[in-house]
Each structure stands twice: as structure tokens, then as C-alpha cells.
N, C-alpha and C positions, 0 to 999 in steps of 0.2 A: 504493500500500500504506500502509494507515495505522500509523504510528511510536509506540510507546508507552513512554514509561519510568518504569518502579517507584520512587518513595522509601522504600527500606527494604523491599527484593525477597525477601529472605530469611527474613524470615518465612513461616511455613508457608501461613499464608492465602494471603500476597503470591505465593510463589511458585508455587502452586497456580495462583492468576488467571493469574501470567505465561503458565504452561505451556496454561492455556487459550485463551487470545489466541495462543500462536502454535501451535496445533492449528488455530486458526481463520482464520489465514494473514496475522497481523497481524506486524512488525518489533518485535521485544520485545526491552526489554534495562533493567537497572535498576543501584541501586547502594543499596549499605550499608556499616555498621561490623562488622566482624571477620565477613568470610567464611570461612567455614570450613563444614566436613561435618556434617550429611548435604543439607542444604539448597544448598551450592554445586556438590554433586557432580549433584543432582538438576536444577540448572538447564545445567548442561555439559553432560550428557547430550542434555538438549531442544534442544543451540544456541543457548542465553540467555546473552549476556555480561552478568557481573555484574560491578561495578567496586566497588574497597577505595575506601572512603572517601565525602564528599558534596560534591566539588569542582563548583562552579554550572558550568563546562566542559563538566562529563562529561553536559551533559544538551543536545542538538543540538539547531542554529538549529533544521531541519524536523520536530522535535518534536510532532505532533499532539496528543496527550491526555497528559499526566502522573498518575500515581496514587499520591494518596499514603496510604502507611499508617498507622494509629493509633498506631505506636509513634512517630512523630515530631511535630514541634512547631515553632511558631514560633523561629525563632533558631535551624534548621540550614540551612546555607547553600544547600543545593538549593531548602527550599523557599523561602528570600527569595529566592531566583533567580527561582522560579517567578512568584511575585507582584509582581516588580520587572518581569519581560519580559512580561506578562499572559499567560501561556500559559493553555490549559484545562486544568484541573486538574479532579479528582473524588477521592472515596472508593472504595477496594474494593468497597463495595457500592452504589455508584450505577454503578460500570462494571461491576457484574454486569446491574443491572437496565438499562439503557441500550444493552447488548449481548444478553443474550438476553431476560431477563423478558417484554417485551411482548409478544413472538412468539410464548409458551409458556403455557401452562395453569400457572400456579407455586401451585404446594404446598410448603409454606412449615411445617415441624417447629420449636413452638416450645417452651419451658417451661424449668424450672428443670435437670430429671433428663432422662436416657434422649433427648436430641436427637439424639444421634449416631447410637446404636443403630439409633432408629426412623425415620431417616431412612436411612439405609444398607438398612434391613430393608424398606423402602419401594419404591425406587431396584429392588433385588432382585427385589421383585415385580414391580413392571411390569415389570420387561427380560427376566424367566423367563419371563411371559405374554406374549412378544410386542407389548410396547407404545413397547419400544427409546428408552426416556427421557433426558433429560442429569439430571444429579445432580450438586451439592458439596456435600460433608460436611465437618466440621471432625474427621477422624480418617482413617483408612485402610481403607474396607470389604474386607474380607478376598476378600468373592464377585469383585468386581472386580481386585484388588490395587493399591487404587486411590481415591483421596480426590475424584475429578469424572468424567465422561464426556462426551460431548460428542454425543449421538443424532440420528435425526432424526426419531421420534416427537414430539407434541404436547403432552409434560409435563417440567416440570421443576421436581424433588424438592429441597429445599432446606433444609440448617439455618438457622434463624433464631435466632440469636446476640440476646441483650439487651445485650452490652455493648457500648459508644461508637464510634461511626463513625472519627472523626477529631478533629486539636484544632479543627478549623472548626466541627464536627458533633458535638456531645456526646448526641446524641439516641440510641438503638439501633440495631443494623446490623437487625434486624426489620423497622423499619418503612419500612424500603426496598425489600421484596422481590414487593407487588404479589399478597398474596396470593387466590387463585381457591380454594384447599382450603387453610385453615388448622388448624391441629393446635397445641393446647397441653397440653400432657399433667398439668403441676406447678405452683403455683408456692410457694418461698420463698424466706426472705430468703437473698441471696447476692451475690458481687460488692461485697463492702463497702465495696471502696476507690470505689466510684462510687455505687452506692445510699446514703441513709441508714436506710431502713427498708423493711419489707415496703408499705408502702403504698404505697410511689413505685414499686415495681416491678409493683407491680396496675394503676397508673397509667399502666405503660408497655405495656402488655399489654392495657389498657382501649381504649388509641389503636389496638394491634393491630389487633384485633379487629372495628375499626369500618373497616377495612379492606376487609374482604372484602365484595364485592359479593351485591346482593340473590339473585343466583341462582347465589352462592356456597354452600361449606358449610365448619362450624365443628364441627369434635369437640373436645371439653373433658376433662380426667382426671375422673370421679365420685367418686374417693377423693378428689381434695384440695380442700378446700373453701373455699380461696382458687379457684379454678380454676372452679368450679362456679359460683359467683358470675357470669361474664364473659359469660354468657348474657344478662343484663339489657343489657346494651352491644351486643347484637350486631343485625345490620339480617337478618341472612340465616337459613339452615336450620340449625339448631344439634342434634348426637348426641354423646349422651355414652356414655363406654365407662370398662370399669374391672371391679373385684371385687363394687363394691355392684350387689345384685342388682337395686334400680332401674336400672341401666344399659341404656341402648338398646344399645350390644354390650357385651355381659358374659361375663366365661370363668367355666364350671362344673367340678362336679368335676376339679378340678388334682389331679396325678400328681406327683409329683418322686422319681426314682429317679437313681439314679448314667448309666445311659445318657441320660437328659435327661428332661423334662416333657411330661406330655400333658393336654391340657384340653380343651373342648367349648365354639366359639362358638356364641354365642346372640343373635338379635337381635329384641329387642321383647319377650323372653321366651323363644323358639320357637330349638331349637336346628339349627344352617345345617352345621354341621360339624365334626369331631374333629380336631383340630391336633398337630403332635407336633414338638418341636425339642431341638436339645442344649442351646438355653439352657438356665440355673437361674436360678433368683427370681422373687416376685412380681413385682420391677418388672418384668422381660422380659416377662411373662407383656401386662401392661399394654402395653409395648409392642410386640408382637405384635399385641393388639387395633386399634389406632390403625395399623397397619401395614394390616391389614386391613381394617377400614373404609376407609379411601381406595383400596386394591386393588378392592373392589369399588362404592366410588363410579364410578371411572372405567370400571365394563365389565367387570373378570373377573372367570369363575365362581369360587367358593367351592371347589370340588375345587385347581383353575389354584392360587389364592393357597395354599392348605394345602398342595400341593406344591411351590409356591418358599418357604416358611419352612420345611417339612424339608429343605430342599439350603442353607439359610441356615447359611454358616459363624463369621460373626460379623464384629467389630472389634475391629480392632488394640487393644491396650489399655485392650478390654473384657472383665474377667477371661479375658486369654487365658492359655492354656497356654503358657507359655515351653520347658519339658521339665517328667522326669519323667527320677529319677536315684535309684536304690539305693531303689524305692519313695518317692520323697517327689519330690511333685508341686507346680512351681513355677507361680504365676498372677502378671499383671501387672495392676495394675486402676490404672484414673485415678482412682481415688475422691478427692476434696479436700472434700468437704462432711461432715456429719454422718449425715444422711440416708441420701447414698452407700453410705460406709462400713457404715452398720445393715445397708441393704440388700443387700447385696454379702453380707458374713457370714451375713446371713441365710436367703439361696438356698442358701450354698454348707450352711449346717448342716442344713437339711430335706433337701438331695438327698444329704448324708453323714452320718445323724446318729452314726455310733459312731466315725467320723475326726479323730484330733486334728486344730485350726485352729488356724495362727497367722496372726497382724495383724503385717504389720510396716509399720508405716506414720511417711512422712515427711511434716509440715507445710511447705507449700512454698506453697502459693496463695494468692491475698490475702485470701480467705476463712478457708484451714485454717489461716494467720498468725495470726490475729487472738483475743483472749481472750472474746471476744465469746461465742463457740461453747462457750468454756471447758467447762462445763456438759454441751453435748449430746452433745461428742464422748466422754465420759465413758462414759454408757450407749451411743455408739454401738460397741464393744467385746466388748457381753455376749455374744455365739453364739462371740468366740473363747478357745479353752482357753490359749493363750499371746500375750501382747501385744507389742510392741518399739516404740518410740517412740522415730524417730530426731531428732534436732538441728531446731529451726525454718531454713529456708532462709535464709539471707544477709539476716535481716530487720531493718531501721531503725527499726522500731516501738520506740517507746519500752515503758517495763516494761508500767507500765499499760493498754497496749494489746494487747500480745502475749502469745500462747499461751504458756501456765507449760509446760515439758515434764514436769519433776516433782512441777506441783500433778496434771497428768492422771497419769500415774502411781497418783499418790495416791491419784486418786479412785476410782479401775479397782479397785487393790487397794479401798480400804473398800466395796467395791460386790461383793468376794469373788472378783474375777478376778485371773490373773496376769501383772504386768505391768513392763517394766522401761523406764528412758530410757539408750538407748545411745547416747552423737553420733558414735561412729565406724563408718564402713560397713563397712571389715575387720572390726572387732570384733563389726558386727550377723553379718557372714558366719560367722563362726567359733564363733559361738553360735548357729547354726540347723544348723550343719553338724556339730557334738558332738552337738545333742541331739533332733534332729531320728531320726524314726524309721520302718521303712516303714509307708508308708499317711499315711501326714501332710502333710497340705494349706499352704501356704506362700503367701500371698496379698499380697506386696507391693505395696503401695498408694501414689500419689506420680502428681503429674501434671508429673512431671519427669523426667533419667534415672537420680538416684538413685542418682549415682556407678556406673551399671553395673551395680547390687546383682544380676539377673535374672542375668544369663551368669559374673558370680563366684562365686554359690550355685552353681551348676549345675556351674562344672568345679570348686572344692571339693567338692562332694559324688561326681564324677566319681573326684577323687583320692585321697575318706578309704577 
């Protein structure tokens, strides 16, 4: 039986793999700093010893493969362990692709936005159609309740992450994954603390791309036109999909009503079929397309795929509904970019236009940190009728680096919206819970837990 152990297991990624490797009847077992729940709780369950601390000990003579995670570094003492006894060592995603990739048809969801989504939304499809695929996602598909699977179908559905392997590996976990159907939906700049511009990350996406084998296939986003570009770089059969109606798949007449969205794929021009889901927003809408194009790359009818995106329940922490209390409706959204946020607000005001929205959003990611954005996050705002802008996360950035909380403010208001900074979570709570009113949309945004804000709105307004 081969023996594996994690550096730094607890991470969602890490712990994910763990739980796949011992699905797949390997000896798993890792160790981190400050175990604790939900992550500790979810590898007890599976039978993965996780161990406090990075004592060189804790890691056995008969040790076959050790995996180490990105969150750590030279100068912790597992990994000088590792490199002093020469064990093999790899990255999370070289022991993805090293364990199953070769064996698998991998389809490989790349881009800036919507990777979660449209990989989840993907995964869905072929397992509705009988195509019983494996899949990891960096989120929790709702359809599965479940962040990987493990099939024994011929495809395996995959997020492709742009950010850094390891400290060995500074390159992208992407261009690890061996892709046969590549999907890049987006690109901009993002990930600041590792990119320096948008052009490095075209550069990394460029290498992508040139991945995929000649009797491979590459769909591109048509709206972004960094995106659109990648077609010059590529060796194989390249479709692009989107809202521009040059798109090889293109959605037509779009629907957005409070029960969800309905649109009409189209491909080459020639419309294939009428689609119906509870998502809202254009992006979904986009990612639905790109879901679809590879559902019927691989083999299924068009009826097959338009009936597993209407039984498509979503993801975790894509504006999900948390409740819905004394009429006023709580959403969770990961939004951390600029973009995000527009778009997120902006599904949600076309599928409610006469429903007060508010924004309450926390800068927490190394992106939403940053002053950089200053700027876009401003107009990203305008679909909501009240804004809240909590505290920047535990940031070390210096002034001039970091998000002003009350120059955005600023801006919101001179821009004619209403907007406050409040850095305490009680107090955010206690002001959506006064003045909040039935039918009013509550859209808390954070790719964090955000002190809990989601389940303390919900039983305050339970108790007002």
C-alpha cells in the first residue's frame, strides 16, 4: 500500500487530495499548524490522522510520496526533513496529475471568473448523462455535496487554478493538468501578490494553451478580449462561446425573471436548444455555455445536457441562498475581485429589478486588499441601492498599497450611491437587521467566513 503524507493537510485543496488518495486505497495521513474545524473534522471522518505541529518525526521511515502544499516553505522543519532524507516529494498538482490525469480525458476549466461554477456545472453534466466522470473543484458542488469524485468513466473535469504550485514550483497549478479539453472563459488582472500585470498572466495562459494536443479542443470566452486573443497560440481546434453574437456557441434571447433564466443555445448561428436554470447573471449565463460545449464535445445530446443544467443546483458560495427571514433574503457570494462583484449585483438587479440590494462586502483577498483596484471597485457597487464596506482583513500592506475603506466609500457616494464603512461585524449585523425590509436582497460578499456574518443576520432577523 502506498504511504503518503501531507505538509500542511489542512488546507482545503490538501485535504481534499488527502480524502482522495484514501478513496483510492492509499495510507494517508499529514500534519499542520492549528488544526482545528471544519477541515480537521472532515479528515476524522475519512480516517486521516492529522498531526499538530511539523515535527521531521511525524513523517515515517516507509514514507513513499510526501506532498507538499503551497502554503509552506523552505525553513519548516518537515520539509528540511524531506530534502535532508531524499524522500519523493511532489506538488498537489503533480500528485493529481501523476495519479489520475494520464489515464483520463482531463478537461481542465481555466480563466480569471466563473472556474468553479463551470466546472462543477460541467462534472454535473456528464454524471446526469451517464458519463460517471471524476471531478475536483476548488468549492463544494452543491449537485454532488461535494468538492471531487472519484468515477470510472473516461473524463476528468478539473479546475485549473493560475496560482503557484509550490515554493519549489512558482509556475501555475494549470499547467500541470494535461489538458485534452481546455476551457478558458476570462482573463484579468488578478492574484496581485504573484502576478505583476495583466500581461504575465496572458503569458501564463499562453503556455496553457499550447498544451493541448493537436486533436484536442480549446473554447475561449468571446466577450473578453484578452481571452480571445489565445487562439493565435493554440496548435488545436479552437470554439468560442459567449454573448457576442460572432460566437460559435452563443446564448440568444436571455430571460431573467425571479424563478431563474432562460436562453436559447446557438451554435454557428443555428439555434441547438432552449436552456432554463435558476442561475442569475450574464456570467452564469457564459458559463452554462462553456458547460455545454464540452457536454456535447464528449457525446451528449443537447436535450441530455439542457436537462442536467435545469436539475443544476449550484455552488457552495456561489451566491447561495443562506435563508430567507421576515422576507429579506440572505446570499453568500465569494466575490473578491471587481468584476465579480459588478457581476454578481448585476444578475441579481435584472432578475429583481424593483428589490432593494445591498452589498455588504469584506476586502479580505490579496486582490480585494490591494489599492490597486481602488478605482474599479468603486463603480463595481452601482446595481446596489445600499452598500457596507467592512474592515480590510488583517492586512500588512502598507498605506500606499492598501484599499482606503473610506476613500471607496467616498467614491460610491460621489458616484450617487449609498454607502457606509463599518469595521465591526455586530454593528454590520445590527444595521441590516433595523433597516433591512421584506423583499430585500442581502448579498454578503467575502471569500472568507466573515466572522459568521451569514447565520448572525439570519437569527437576528429570526429574533427582531
Amino acid at each position: 500500500m502506498t504511504k503518503v503524507h501531507l505538509i500542511g493537510i489542512c488546507g482545503t485543496a490538501m485535504a481534499t487530495l488527502a480524502a482522495m488518495l484514501r478513496d483510492l486505497g492509499y495510507d494517508v495521513r499529514g500534519s499542520d499548524e492549528h488544526v482545528y474545524p471544519p477541515m480537521s473534522d472532515f479528515l476524522a471522518a475519512r480516517g486521516i490522522p492529522c498531526l499538530e505541529g511539523f515535527a521531521p518525526g511525524d513523517i515515517a521511515e516507509d514514507t513513499d510520496i510526501v506532498v507538499v502544499g503551497n502554503a509552506v516553505s523552505r525553513g519548516n522543519p518537515q520539509v528540511e526533513a524531506v530534502l535532508d532524507r531524499g524522500l519523493q516529494y511532489r506538488s498537489l498538482p503533480e500528485m493529481v496529475r501523476e495519479t489520475w490525469l494520464w489515464d483520463h480525458r482531463s478537461i481542465v476549466v481555466a480563466g480569471t471568473h466563473g472556474k468553479t461554477t463551470t466546472t462543477s456545472l460541467t462534472a454535473w453534466c456528464l454524471a446526469d448523462g451517464g458519463r460517471d466522470p471524476s471531478f475536483l473543484v476548488g468549492g463544494v458542488a452543491a449537485n454532488f455535496d461535494s468538492s471531487y469524485r472519484l468515477g470510472e468513466g473516461p473524463e476528468f473535469v478539473i479546475e485549473g487554478d493560475e496560482y503557484d504550485t509550490a515554493f519549489f514550483d512558482k509556475s501555475a497549478k494549470c499547467l500541470k493538468y494535461l489538458p485534452d479539453i481546455a476551457v478558458v472563459g476570462n482573463l484579468e488582472f488578478d492574484h496581485v501578490d504573484i502576478y505583476p500585470d495583466l500581461e504575465t498572466i496572458r503569458a501564463t495562459f499562453q503556455r496553457f494553451v499550447r498544451l493541448v494536443p493537436r486533436r484536442g479542443l480549446l473554447l475561449l470566452g468571446a466577450d473578453s478580449p484578452a481571452t480571445r486573443g489565445l487562439a493565435d497560440d493554440a496548435l488545436c481546434t479552437v470554439e468560442t462561446f459567449g454573448l457576442t453574437p460572432s460566437s460559435d456557441w452563443c446564448a440568444q434571447t436571455i430571460t431573467a425573471a425571479p424563478e431563474g433564466t432562460t436562453f436559447t443555445v446557438s451554435y454557428g448561428g443555428v439555434p441547438v436548444h432552449e436552456v432554463r436554470t435558476t442561475l442569475v447573471g450574464e456570467f452564469n449565463v457564459r458559463n452554462i455555455l462553456a458547460a455545454f460545449a464540452v457536454a456535447r464535445t464528449v457525446g451528449l445530446e443537447s436535450h441530455t445536457v439542457a436537462g442536467a443544467i435545469e436539475r443544476f443546483v449550484g455552488v457552495r458560495r456561489r451566491l447561495e441562498v443562506r435563508g430567507e427571514v421576515r422576507g429579506v433574503r440572505v446570499y453568500d457570494d465569494f466575490a473578491h475581485h471587481p468584476t465579480a462583484v459588478r457581476e454578481t449585483l448585476a444578475g441579481l438587479r435584472a432578475t429583481f429589478p424593483r428589490r432593494r440590494l445591498w452589498a455588504v462586502f469584506e476586502p479580505r483577498s490579496a486582490t480585494a486588499c490591494r489599492r490597486v483596484f481602488q478605482d474599479a471597485f468603486v463603480s463595481a457597487f452601482d446595481d446596489a441601492d445600499e452598500t457596507i464596506i467592512g474592515q480590510v482583513y488583517r492586512s500588512t500592506l502598507p498605506d500606499a498599497e492598501r484599499l482606503s475603506e473610506s476613500e471607496l466609500v467616498a467614491g460610491i457616494r460621489r458616484a450617487g450611491g449609498n454607502a457606509r464603512y463599518v469595521p465591526d461585524v455586530t454593528e454590520i449585523v445590527r444595521i441590516v437587521t433595523d433597516e433591512a425590509n421584506d423583499g430585500d436582497l442581502v448579498v454578503v460578499m467575502s471569500n472568507g467566513a466573515f466572522g459568521g456574518i451569514h447565520t448572525r443576520l439570519l437569527d437576528e432577523l429570526a429574533g427582531g
